[in-house]
C-alpha positions in Angstrom: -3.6 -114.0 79.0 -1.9 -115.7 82.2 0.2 -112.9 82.6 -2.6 -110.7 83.3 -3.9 -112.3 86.2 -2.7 -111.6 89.4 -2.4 -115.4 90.7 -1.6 -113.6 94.2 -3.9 -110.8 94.7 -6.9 -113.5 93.7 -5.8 -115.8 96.3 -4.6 -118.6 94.4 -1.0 -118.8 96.2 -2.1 -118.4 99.6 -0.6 -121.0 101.8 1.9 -122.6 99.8 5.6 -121.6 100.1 8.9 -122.4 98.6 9.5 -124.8 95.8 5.3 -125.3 96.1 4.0 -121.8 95.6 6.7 -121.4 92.1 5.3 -124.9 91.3 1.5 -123.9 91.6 2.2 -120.7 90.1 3.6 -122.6 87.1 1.0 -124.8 86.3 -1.7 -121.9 86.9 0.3 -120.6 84.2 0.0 -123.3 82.1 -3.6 -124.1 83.0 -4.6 -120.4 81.8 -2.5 -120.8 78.4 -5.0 -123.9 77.8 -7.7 -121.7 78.2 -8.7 -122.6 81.6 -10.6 -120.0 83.2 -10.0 -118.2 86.2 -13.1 -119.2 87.7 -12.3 -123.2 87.0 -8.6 -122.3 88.6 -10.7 -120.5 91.8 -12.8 -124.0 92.5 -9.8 -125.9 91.6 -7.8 -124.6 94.3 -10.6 -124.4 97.1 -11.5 -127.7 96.7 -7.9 -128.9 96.8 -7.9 -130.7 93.8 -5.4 -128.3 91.4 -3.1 -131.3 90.5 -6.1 -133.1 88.9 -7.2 -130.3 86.4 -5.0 -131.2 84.4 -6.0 -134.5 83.6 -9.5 -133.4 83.7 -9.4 -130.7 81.2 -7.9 -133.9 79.0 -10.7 -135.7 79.5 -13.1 -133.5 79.3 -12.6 -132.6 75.5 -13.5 -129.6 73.3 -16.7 -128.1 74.5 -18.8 -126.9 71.2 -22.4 -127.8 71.8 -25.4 -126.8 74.6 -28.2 -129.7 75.5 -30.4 -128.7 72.7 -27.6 -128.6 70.3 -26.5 -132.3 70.9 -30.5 -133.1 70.8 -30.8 -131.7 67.0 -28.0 -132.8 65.8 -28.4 -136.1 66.6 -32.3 -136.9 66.1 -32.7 -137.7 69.8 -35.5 -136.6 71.8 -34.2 -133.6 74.4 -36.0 -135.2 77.2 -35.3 -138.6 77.0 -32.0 -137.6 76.4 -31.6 -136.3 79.9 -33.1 -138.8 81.2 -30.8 -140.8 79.4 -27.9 -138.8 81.2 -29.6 -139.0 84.8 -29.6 -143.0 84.0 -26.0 -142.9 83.4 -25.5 -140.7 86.5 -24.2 -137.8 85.1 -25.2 -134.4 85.9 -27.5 -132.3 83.4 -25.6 -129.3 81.8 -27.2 -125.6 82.0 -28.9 -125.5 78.6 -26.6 -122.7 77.7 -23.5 -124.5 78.7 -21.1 -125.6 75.7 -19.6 -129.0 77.5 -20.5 -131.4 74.8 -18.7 -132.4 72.0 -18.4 -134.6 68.6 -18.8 -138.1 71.0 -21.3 -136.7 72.9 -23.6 -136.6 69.5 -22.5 -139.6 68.0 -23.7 -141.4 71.5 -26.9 -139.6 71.4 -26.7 -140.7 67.3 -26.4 -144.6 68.6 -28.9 -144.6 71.6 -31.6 -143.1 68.6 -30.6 -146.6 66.1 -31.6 -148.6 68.8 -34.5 -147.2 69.6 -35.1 -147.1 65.9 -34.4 -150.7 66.1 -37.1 -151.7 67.9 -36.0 -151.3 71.6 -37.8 -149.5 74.4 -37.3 -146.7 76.4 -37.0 -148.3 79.2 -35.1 -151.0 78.5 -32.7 -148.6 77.1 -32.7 -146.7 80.2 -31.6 -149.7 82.3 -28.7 -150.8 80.1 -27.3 -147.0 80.5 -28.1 -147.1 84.3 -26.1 -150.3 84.3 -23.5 -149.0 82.3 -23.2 -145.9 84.5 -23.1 -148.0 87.2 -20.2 -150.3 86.1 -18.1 -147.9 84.2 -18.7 -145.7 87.6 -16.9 -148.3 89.4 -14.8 -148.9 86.7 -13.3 -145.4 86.5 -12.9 -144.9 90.3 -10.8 -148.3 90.0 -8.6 -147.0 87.7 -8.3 -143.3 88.8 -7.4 -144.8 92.3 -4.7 -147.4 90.7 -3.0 -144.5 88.1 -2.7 -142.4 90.9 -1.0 -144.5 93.3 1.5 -145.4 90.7 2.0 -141.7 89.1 2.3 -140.3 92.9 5.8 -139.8 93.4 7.5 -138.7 97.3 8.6 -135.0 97.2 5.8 -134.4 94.1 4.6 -130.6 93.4 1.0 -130.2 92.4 2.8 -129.3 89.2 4.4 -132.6 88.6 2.0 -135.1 89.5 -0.9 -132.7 87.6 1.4 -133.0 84.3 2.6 -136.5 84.7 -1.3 -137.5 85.2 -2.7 -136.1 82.3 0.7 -137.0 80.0 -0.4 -140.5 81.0 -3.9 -140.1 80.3 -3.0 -138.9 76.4 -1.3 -141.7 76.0 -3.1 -144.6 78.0 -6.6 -143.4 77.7 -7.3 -144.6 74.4 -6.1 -147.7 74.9 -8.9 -148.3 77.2 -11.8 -147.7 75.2 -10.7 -151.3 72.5 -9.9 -153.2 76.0 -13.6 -152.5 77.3 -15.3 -153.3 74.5 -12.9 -156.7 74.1 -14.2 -157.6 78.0 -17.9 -156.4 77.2 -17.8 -159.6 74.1 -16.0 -161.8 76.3 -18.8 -161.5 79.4 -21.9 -161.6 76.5 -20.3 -164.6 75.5 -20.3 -166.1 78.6 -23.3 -164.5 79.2 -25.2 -166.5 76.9 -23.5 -169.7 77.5 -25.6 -169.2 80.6 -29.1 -168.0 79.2 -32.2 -170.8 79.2 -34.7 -170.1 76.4 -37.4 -172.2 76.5 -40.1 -173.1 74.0 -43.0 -171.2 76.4 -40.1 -167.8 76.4 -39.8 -168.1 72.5 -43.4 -167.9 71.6 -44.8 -165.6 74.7 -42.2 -163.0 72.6 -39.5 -163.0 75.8 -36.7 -164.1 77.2 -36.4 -162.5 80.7 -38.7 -165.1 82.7 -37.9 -166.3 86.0 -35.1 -169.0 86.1 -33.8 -172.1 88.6 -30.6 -171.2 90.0 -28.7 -171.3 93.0 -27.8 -168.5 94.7 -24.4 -168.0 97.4 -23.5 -165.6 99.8 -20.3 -165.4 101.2 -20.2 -163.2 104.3 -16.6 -162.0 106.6 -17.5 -162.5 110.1 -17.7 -158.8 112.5 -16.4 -156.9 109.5 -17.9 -153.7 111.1 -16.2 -154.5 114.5 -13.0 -154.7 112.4 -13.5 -151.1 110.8 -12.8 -149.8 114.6 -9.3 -151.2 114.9 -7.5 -150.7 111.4 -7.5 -147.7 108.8 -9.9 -147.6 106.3 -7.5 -148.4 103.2 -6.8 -151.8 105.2 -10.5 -152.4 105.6 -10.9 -151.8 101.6 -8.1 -154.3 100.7 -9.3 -157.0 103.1 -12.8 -156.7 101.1 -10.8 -157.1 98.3 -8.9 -160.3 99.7 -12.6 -161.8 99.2 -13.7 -160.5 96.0 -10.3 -162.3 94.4 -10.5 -165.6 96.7 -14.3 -166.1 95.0 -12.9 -165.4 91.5 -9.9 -167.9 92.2 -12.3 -170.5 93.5 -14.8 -170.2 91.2 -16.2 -173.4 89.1 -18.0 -172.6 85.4 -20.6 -172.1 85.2 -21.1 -170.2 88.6 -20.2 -166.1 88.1 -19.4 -163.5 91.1 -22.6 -161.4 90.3 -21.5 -158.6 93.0 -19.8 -157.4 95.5 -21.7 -155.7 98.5 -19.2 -154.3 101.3 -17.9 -157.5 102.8 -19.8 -159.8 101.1 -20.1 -161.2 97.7 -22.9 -163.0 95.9 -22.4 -165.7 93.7 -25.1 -167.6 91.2 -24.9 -170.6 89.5 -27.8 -171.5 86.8 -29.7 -175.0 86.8 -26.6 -177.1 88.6 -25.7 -176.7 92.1 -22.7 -179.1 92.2 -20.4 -176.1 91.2 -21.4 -173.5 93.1 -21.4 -176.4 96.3 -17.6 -177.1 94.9 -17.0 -173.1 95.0 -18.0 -172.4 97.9 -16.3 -175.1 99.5 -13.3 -174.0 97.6 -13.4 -170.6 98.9 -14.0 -171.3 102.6 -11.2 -173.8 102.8 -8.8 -170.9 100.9 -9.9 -168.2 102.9 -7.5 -166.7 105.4 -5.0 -169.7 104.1 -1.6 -168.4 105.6 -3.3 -164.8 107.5 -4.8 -165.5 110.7 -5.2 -161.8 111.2 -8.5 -162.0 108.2 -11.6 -162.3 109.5 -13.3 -165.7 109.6 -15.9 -166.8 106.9 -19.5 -167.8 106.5 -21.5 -169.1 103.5 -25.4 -169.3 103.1 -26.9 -171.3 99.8 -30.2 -171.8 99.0 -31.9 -172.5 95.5 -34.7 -171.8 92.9 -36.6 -169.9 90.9 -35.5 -165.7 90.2 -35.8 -163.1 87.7 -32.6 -161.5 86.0 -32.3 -158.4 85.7 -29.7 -155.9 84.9 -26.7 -158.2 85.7 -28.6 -159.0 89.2 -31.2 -161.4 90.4 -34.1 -160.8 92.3 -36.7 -163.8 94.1 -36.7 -165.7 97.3 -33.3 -168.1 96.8 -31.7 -164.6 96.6 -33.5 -163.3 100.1 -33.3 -166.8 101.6 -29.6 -167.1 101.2 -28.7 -163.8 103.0 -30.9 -164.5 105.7 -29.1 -168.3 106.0 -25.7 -166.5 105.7 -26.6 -164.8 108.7 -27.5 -167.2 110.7 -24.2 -169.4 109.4 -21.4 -170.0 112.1 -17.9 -168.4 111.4 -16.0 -171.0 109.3 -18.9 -172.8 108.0 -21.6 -173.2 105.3 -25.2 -173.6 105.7 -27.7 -174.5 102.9 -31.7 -175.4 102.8 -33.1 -178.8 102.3 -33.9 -178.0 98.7 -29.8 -177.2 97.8 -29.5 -181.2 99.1 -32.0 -182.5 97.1 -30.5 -180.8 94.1 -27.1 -181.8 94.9 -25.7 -185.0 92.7 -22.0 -184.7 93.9 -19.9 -186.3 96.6 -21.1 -184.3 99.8 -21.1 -184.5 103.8 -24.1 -182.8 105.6 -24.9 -182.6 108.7 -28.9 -181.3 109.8 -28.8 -178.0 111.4 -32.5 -177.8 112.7 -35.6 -176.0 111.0 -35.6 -171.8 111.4 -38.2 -169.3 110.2 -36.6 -166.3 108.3 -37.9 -162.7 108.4 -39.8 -162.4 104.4 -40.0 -165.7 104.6 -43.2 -167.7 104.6 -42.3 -171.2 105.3 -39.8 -173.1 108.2 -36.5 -173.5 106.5 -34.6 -176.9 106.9 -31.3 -176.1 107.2 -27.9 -178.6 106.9 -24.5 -177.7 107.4 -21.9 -178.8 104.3 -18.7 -180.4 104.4 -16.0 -182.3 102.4 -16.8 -185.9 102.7 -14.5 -187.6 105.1 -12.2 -189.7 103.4 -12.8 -193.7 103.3 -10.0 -195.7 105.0 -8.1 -197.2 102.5 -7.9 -193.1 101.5 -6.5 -192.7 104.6 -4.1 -195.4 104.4 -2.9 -194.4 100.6 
């Protein structure tokens, strides 16, 4: 079948010369003898992305079964099984379109037991839009690292596109039992974490609104910095900060997100920690790099609602308003983080300020190590 098409006369060999265009003309070849068609090859090429069909057609399965198909065999309503899809972010097939396959069905198979079980539709819908979400990020993490390691200097489309998807054979499995081994590990931790109270147990729930204390940790003119260095730079430098706040993190606090240059950290019912973490993190920030931009934390406390891995309430609003107003190199926190504070701390007052979407005056106080005593000194 490969031989029939005229990879030339279509277009597909235009521009590339020498080694290249034999390259490209090979894995065409090859790509054809898999069954892919000369349409796939067409948008392959034009949107510059030939190398990765390869890997794509790997991961993409065996195609047997449309929409509806996928919705009889499984049990599974047909429309909230696309909303089910738009929840996970994927795009909806043309109901004549054969993409799915065996998983797809047994997928659909699970989401109707737990329905069956006893859990909404909704609630359902916000797991998958969370799992989308996650295993988005997830995939784009680990597409970005495999292909920086498979790329080799002097590469053909041909070589990388076949070394990718060799790789993804072999590897890609091995992801799937490493996933679900993370996913137990963070429910584990997960409800180490959880408050159920009598008033939650008989009112049929366990969602309600929770004391915690909630951090912010914020790189000072991070969009002035996006002028003068290249975008990769940029990325790693957000990086830098995601993995300081995981090295300087105390249990029970958790990194609940990243957002740009910032991350947002949570600890539940004690503030101590997430005072010792943040602390922690400002005094290893930029530790040996005086090119990374300087640091501020904002901290404020009490009660939010959980939701999806996030948290939602005024502690959550008033702490990125107080990181705001924080000075480089410094942390700020309200009244109310004192007054829960049990620990060894220095403050300092830092006046009373009124925050947009917030009602009341804020008392502010900057934290510190405490100074050491002087027979500390003397040691």
């Amino acid at each position: 079948m490969a031989e029939s098409i005229d990879f030339e006369g279509e277009g597909l060999l235009d521009g590339v010369e020498g080694v290249d265009r034999e390259a490209r003309r090979e894995l065409l070849e090859l790509l054809m003898g898999e069954g892919a068609t000369l349409d796939e090859l067409k948008r392959a090429v034009a949107e510059d992305r030939l190398a990765l069909l390869p890997v794509e057609r790997v991961l993409a399965g065996e195609g047997k079964y449309t929409p509806a198909e996928v919705s009889e065999r499984s049990g599974l309503d047909p429309d909230f099984q696309d909303h089910l899809f738009r929840a996970l972010g994927l795009a909806l097939a043309e109901p004549d379109d054969r993409v799915y396959g065996e998983a797809d069905v047994e997928a659909a198979s699970t989401v109707l037991r737990f329905l069956e079980a006893g859990f909404r539709e909704d609630t359902v819908l916000e797991v998958c839009r969370v799992l989308g979400d996650s295993m988005a990020r997830v995939a784009a993490t680990v597409g970005g690292v495999v292909g920086d390691t498979l790329a080799q200097p002097g590469d053909t489309e041909r070589d990388l596109g076949l070394r990718y998807a060799q790789v993804t054979r072999e590897l890609g499995p091995q992801l799937e039992p490493l996933i679900l081994h993370v996913l137990n590990l963070q429910q584990r931790e997960n409800i180490k974490r959880v408050v159920v109270s009598r008033a939650d147990i008989a009112a049929g729930s366990i969602r309600g609104a929770t004391e915690i204390c909630v951090c912010f940790a914020d790189l000072v003119d991070f969009t002035r910095l996006g002028e003068d260095i290249e975008p990769a730079e940029l990325g790693r430098v957000a990086g830098r900060l995601s993995d300081a706040a995981l090295e300087a993190i105390v249990p029970p606090v958790r990194l609940v997100k990243t957002i740009g240059d910032a991350v947002m950290l949570v600890s539940p019912r004690n503030v101590d920690p997430l005072l010792d973490t943040a602390l922690g993190l400002l005094e290893s920030w930029g530790s040996g790099d005086e090119e990374l931009p300087e640091l501020r934390i904002g901290i404020a406390c009490g009660e939010a609602l959980g939701r999806a891995g996030d948290w939602y309430g005024r502690p959550v609003n008033l702490a990125s308003r107080v990181t705001a107003h924080a000075r480089p190199s410094s942390i700020l926190v309200t009244n109310e983080v004192q007054d829960a504070a049990s620990g060894d701390y220095s403050w300092s007052k830092a006046g009373v300020r009124r925050f947009k979407g917030i009602r009341e005056p804020v008392g502010l106080l900057r934290l510190r190590r405490p100074e050491p005593s002087r027979a500390d000194a003397a040691d």
